[in-house]
C-alpha positions, 0 to 999 in steps of 0.5 A: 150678851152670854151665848147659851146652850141647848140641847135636843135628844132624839131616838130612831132604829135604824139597820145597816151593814158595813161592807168589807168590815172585819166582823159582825158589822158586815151583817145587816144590824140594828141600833137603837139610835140615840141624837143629841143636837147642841146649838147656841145663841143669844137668848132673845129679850124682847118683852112680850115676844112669844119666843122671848127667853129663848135661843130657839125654842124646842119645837123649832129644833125638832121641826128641823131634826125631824124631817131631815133625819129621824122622819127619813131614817127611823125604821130603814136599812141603810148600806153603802153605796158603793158596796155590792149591797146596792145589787141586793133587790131590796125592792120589798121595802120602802125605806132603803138608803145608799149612802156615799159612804160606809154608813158607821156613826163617824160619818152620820154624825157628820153628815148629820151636821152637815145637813142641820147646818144649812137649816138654822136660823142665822143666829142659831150656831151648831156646836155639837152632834152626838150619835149614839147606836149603843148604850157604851158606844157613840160619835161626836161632831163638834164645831171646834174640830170643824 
């Protein structure tokens, strides 16, 4: 049976800031975030089964996408843990992240695999993650570097 491909967009906002960073970026900015999740699988064939024709269906997708990254990050500031930024009271607002790394688009894309991973369905393989913070610029996660 052919393996077939999806894939699902996403949109979030998100600030962050870039310790140590030689420009711009070491100020707190925000990107228009764009997610792409590729998965692959077999296309169910079971006549008469609600999800017959289908890898996953895209609902199922985004109710893994949704919660784990776009419900969590979308409208937050996100900064490295390890950088003085974690002594700036930002108690005023609720949605601030310390992060275990320096939060570029290289590492949420690959933190961002990680955790989608450990969510799909047995039959259901990731293949790729794409984080885009501008229109020009983004980062791919994919299985076969992996």
């Amino acid at each position: 049976m052919a393996k077939v491909r999806i894939t699902k967009e996403f949109k979030f906002e998100m600030a962050h800031a870039l310790h140590g960073y030689d420009g711009l970026c070491a100020n707190i900015h925000g990107h228009s975030y764009r997610l792409w999740v590729t998965v692959r699988g077999d296309v169910k064939k079971e006549n008469k089964h609600i999800k017959d024709g289908m890898v996953i269906d895209f609902m199922d997708l985004k109710s893994i996408i949704k919660p784990t990254i776009i419900n969590k990050y979308d409208h937050s500031l996100v900064l490295n843990a390890n950088s003085p930024h974690a002594n700036l009271d930002l108690s005023a607002f609720d949605k601030v992240y310390y992060l275990p790394y320096q939060p570029t688009s290289e590492n949420l894309v690959s933190d961002f695999a990680n955790s989608i991973i450990s969510l799909l369905p047995e039959n259901v393989e990731l293949l790729k993650v794409v984080l885009s913070e501008t229109v020009s610029s983004f980062a791919e996660w994919n299985i076969e570097d992996n």
